[in-house]
C-alpha positions, -999 to +999 in steps of 0.1 A: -154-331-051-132-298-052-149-296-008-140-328-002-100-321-016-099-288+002-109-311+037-088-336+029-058-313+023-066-291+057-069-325+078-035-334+061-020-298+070-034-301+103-019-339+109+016-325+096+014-295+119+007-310+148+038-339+143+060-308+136+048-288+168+052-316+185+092-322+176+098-288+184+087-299+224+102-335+235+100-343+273+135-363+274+135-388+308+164-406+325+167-447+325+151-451+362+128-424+351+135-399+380+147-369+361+131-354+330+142-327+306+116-306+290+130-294+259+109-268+234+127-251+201+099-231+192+116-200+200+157-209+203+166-234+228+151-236+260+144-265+282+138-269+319+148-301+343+127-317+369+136-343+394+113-363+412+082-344+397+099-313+416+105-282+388+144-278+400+155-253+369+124-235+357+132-221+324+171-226+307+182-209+272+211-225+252+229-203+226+258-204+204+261-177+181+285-188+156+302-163+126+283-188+101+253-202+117+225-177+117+199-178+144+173-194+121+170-230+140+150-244+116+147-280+126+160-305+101+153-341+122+153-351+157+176-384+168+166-399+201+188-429+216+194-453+247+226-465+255+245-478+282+283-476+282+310-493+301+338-472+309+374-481+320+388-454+343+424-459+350+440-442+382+404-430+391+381-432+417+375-467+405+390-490+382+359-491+359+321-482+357+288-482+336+273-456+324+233-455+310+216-424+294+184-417+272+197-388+245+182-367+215+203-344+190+183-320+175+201-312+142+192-280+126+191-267+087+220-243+094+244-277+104+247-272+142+230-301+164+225-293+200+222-328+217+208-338+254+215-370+278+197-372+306+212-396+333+200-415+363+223-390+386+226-360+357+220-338+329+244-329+299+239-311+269+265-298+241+266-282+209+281-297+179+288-288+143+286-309+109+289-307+073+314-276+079+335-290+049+365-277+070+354-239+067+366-217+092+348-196+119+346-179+150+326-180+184+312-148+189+300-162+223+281-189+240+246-177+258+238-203+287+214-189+314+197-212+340+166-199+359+162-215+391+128-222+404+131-204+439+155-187+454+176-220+465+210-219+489+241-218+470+276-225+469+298-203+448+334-200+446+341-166+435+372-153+413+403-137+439+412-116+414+386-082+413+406-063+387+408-095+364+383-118+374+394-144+343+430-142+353+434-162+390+444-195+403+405-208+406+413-216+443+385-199+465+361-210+496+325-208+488+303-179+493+273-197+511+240-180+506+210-178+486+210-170+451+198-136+449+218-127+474+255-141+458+274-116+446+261-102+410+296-078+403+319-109+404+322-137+385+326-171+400+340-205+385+333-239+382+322-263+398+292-251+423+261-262+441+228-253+445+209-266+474+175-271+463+163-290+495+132-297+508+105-317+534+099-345+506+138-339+492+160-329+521+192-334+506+188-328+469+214-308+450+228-295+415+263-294+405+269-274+375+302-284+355+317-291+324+334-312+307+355-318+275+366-289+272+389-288+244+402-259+224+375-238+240+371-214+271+361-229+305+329-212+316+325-183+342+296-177+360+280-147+369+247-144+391+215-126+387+192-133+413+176-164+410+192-171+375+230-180+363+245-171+336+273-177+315+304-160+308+338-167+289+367-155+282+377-141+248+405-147+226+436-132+234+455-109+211+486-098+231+504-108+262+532-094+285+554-113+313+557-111+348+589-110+357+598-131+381+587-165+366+583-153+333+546-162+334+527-149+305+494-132+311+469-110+288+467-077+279+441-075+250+414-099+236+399-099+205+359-096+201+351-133+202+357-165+222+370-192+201+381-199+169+372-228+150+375-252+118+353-279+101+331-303+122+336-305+158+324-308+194+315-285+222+323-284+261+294-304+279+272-284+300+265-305+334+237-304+359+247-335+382+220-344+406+221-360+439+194-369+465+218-378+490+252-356+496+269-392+499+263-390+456+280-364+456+320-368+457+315-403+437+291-390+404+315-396+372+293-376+346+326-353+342+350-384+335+320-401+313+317-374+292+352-371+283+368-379+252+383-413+253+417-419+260+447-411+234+475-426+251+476-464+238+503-475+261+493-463+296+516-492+314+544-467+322+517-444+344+528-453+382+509-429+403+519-429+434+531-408+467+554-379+467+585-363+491+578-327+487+603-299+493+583-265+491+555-268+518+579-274+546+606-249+530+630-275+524+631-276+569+651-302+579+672-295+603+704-317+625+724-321+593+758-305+589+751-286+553+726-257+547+692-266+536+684-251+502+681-256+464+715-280+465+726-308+461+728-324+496+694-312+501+676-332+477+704-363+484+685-359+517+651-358+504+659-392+481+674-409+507+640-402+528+618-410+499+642-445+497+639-452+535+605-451+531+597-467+500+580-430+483+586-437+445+590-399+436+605-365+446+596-330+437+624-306+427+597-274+432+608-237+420+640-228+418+663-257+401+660-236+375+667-201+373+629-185+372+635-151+362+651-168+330+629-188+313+650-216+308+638-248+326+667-263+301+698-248+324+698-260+359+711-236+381+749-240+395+742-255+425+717-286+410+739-314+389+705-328+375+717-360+357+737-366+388+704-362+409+690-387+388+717-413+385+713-414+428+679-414+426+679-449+402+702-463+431+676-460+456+645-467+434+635-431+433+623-409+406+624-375+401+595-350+394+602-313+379+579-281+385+578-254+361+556-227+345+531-238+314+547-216+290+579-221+301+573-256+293+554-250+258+580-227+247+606-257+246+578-281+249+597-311+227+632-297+236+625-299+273+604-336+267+629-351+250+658-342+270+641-351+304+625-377+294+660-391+280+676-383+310+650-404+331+627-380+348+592-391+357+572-364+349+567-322+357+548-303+380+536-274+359+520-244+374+507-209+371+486-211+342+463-187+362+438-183+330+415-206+309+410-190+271+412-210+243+446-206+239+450-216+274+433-247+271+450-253+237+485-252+256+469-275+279+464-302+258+494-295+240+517-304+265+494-334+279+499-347+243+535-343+244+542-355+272+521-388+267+546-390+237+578-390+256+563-410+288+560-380+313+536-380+335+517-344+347+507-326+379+486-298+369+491-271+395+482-234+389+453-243+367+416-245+358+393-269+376+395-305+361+370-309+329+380-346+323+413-348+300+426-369+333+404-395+309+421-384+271+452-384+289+458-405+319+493-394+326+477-365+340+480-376+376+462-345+396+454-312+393+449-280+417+424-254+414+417-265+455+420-243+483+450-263+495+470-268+521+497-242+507+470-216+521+483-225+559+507-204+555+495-171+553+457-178+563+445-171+593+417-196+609+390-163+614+397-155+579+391-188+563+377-219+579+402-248+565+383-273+586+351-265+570+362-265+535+381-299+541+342-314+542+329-291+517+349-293+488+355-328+484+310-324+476+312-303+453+351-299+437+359-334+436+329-341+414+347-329+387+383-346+394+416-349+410+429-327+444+463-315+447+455-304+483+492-314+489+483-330+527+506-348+550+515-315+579+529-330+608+524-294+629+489-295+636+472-268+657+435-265+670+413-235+661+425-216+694+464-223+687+465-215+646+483-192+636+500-186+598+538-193+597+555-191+564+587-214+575+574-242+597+531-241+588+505-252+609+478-271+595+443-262+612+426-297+630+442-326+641+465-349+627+441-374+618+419-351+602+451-344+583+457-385+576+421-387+567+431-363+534+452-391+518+415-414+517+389-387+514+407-369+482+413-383+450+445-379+443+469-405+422+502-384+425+496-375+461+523-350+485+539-360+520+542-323+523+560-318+552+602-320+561+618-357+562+629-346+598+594-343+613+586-375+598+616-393+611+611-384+645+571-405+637+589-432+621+556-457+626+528-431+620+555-422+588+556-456+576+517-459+578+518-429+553+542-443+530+520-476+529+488-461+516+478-466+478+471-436+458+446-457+432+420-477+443+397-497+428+365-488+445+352-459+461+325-453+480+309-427+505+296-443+540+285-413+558+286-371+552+272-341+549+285-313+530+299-288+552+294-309+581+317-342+580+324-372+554+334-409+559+349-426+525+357-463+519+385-471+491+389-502+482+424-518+467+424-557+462+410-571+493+419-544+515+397-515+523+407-479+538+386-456+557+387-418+562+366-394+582+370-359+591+347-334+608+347-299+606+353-275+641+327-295+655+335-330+676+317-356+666+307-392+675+300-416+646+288-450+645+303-465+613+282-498+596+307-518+585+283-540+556+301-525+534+326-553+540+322-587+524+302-607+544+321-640+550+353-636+566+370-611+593+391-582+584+426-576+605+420-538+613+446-507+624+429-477+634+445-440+639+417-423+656+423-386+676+441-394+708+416-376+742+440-346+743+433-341+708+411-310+714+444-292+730+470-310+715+460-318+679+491-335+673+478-360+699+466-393+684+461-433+693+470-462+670+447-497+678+443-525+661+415-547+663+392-576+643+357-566+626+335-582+601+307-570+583+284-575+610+303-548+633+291-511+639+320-494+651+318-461+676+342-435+667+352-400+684+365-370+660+381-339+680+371-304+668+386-305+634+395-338+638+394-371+622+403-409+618+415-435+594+414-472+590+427-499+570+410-532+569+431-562+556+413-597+549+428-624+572+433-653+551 
């Protein structure tokens, strides 16, 4: 009797071992079955990903090590889910979209959970902490490595800033080469690619990114051969000024990352996946993963297009005052904006006094209510840049007397950093300003992580290369063309472009030069046209003077007529690096862009993507034949296609095309 017990309690052992074993290891999939996660918490957290049966990320560790939660993970219970979501996406890419995932949250004895979806197009994971009781603690640090299986092509955008790497404006090309071969003494940001192409998958890639990040650091990167790992900045303790704008910066940080209180969330970590590069500039895992929106009345949000004054240098020219920071100046730019039907204008730096501080005292030469009181007479609006803690330091002061007066919204810039207390400020002033109806261009600032969705009056962010680079790049020192069909791949994954497009002095690759007063842009005009389709971009620049537009009063009026939120998007043709062809769709009517890199190119576009009954009414601005010397030269048709047409297309070296297709009723 006492043998028989004894086998009975070892089978029962063995039966309860084996189910615990087997919770520590749990082979997550996606909905269509193409991606799995191979998660094991035997020994921390580990996990590798696999798409297609192909081992993409070979071995992954997951870390956060926590003032109170020792590094016991003793597992408490595992909860697995499937769930499909629908999500409405004002001023996106698309006016809404659904989401499906298979997850599991693995919730530990010492209250942290560390949860993984795995998508049909992606992998997420997060930490998150419960039953805190709303204790206080820090974030020593994070520890996020990612082990690639071989030694894959990669696209990194490095910091610009060597002696602070943290500190920059997170506006960089990409370094283009293998991964043991990127650059191990720098540290690089977010969003970036790894090719992991080959025979059987010739275009497959990872995008790693994040997103919610709230009252947390954004996450570096920092290579070691064939692995990635992650890096953040710590808490600051003290800060100085730079003069000139009053910009704060740091000086010391403490010894941890964050600091925290009670229950709460972590950033997503993102591994988006596409088999095509035509996935690429459309996958919404960033926006998805977002907190939901906070602003309950979203009605007063008009995105929309934008007279500009800084690009061109405030350059107009055959008036009888002197162009500047005054008053008839930006009488002229409303009265453009007015002529043209351009809801907004940008008063850029120096209404203000910058040296000072004060964004709350104009300077002499700017009556601001007065500017405002015109503007309302010609259906214009005005926009206000500033620095972030310029704003924050009178946040509700400078809110509610703006907003009073009946300004639209600021453009706030130079952030230059993103800490916790950074991103704290961020969201401060998004909240804010959602409170007093202004809307927000983020310029100066961190790469989007999908508060555009928490706070839709957050119309566009930077951290791009931009256009503001023409004018002290030169073309053999950074390829503009090229990153014009690389970035949208792999930047506008995670958001909004500020690229600020719209140059009317366009110069080929032989002919570019910088010029700080009247820029070039490198490629052709339509490759600069093609920018206001390709990019996503709700509060989108005409960056150049009202008196180069004038003189193109048809091409101008073209401009002014394109929407800036669309309710469709989709990606006909591309390769990263190479060229891209996007369709936007707004009611009935659909928009096409293409732009090449230095290379011309002939295209065939399919036009199925049209609706198949019916004919569309179509204008086309396509690179005129002298394009390749003259890139200002360019031919306006019109024509009639249906769905049934394949249309032939020429792009110049660095050239491009647009189209808009209107249903004929």
């Amino acid at each position: 009797m006492f043998k028989r017990i004894i086998c009975l309690f070892f089978i029962l052992f063995t039966l309860v071992s084996s189910i615990y074993s087997k919770d520590k290891q749990l082979t997550l999939w996606s909905p269509d079955k193409g991606i799995s996660v191979n998660i094991n918490i035997e020994n921390g957290i580990q996990y590798s990903i696999d798409v297609d049966q192909k081992t993409i990320i070979k071995r992954c560790k997951a870390q956060l090590l926590s003032s109170i939660h020792n590094d016991n993970l003793e597992l408490k219970k595992i909860k697995q889910e499937s769930k499909t979501e629908h999500i409405e996406s004002p001023f996106y890419r698309t006016a809404s979209f659904d989401v499906s995932y298979n997850s599991a949250s693995f919730l530990f004895k010492n209250n942290l959970i560390v949860e993984f979806r795995v998508f049909n197009d992606g992998v997420a994971y997060r930490f998150l902490t419960r039953g805190m009781d709303g204790k206080a603690y820090l974030i020593q640090d994070e520890f996020a490595e990612y082990e690639f299986a071989e030694d894959f092509k990669s696209y990194i955008p490095y910091s610009t800033n060597p002696k602070k790497p943290e500190a920059m404006a997170f506006q960089a090309t990409y370094d283009v080469n293998s991964l043991s071969k990127q650059d191990s003494n720098n540290l690089s940001f977010l969003p970036l690619t790894i090719d992991c192409s080959d025979s059987t998958h010739p275009e497959l890639k990872i995008t790693l990114m994040e997103s919610d990040l709230e009252s947390y650091p954004g996450m570096f990167i920092k290579s070691d051969k064939t692995s990635l790992k992650g890096h953040f900045a710590k808490y600051p303790s003290k800060f100085e000024y730079y003069p000139w704008r009053v910009q704060k910066y740091v000086t010391a940080t403490e010894d941890y990352i964050a600091k925290c209180k009670g229950d709460r969330t972590f950033p997503w970590r993102i591994f988006a996946v596409s088999r095509h590069d035509t996935e690429m500039p459309v996958n919404n895992l960033v926006y998805a993963l977002a907190s939901p929106k906070r602003v309950n009345d979203i009605s007063w949000i008009k995105p929309g297009l934008v007279a500009w004054d800084w690009w061109n240098d405030w350059g107009i020219s055959g008036v009888d005052f002197k162009a500047g920071i005054n008053m008839p100046t930006y009488k002229h730019y409303i009265d453009f904006a007015s002529e043209y039907h351009l809801p907004y204008i940008i008063l850029d730096e120096g209404w203000y006094n910058p040296k000072s501080g004060d964004m709350l005292t104009t300077i002499d030469d700017i009556d601001l209510e007065e500017l405002v009181r015109y503007g309302k007479q010609k259906n214009v609006r005005i926009i206000l840049w500033t620095v972030f803690n310029v704003l924050d330091k009178d946040l509700e002061k400078a809110c509610e007397k703006y907003s009073s007066m009946g300004i639209a919204g600021f453009k706030v810039d130079f952030l230059d950093r993103d800490d916790q207390e950074a991103v704290d400020m961020i969201y401060r002033i998004a909240d804010v300003c959602a409170k007093h109806k202004l809307m927000l261009d983020y310029h100066g600032i961190y790469k989007p992580t999908g508060i555009n969705r928490t706070y839709p009056n957050i119309v566009n962010f930077e951290s791009v290369f931009g256009m503001e680079e023409a004018k002290w790049t030169k073309h053999d020192e950074k390829d503009m063309p090229l990153y014009d069909v690389t970035f949208p791949f792999i930047r506008m994954q995670s958001g909004f472009v500020d690229f600020t497009p719209g140059g009317m002095r366009n110069a080929t690759k032989s002919d570019f030069q910088p010029i700080y007063n009247n820029p070039l842009t490198m490629g052709t005009r339509c490759h600069q046209l093609a920018m206001y389709i390709v990019h996503d971009s709700p509060l989108t620049m005409l960056a150049d003077n009202p008196t180069s537009y004038r003189r193109e009063p048809e091409y101008t009026k073209f401009i002014s007529s394109l929407p800036t939120v669309f309710d469709e998007t989709k990606v006909l043709a591309g390769q990263m690096g190479e060229y891209i062809v996007t369709a936007r769709r707004k009611g009935t009517t659909w928009y096409v862009g293409g732009q090449t890199n230095w290379n011309a190119r002939d295209l065939t576009i399919d036009m199925s993507f049209l609706p198949s009954s019916g004919s569309f009414h179509t204008i086309i601005y396509r690179d005129g034949i002298n394009a390749d010397k003259n890139a200002c030269d360019y031919l306006k048709e019109t024509a009639t296609y249906s769905s049934a047409d394949k249309i032939s297309l020429h792009m110049a070296s660095g050239g491009g095309f647009v189209m808009q297709l209107s249903e004929k009723k």
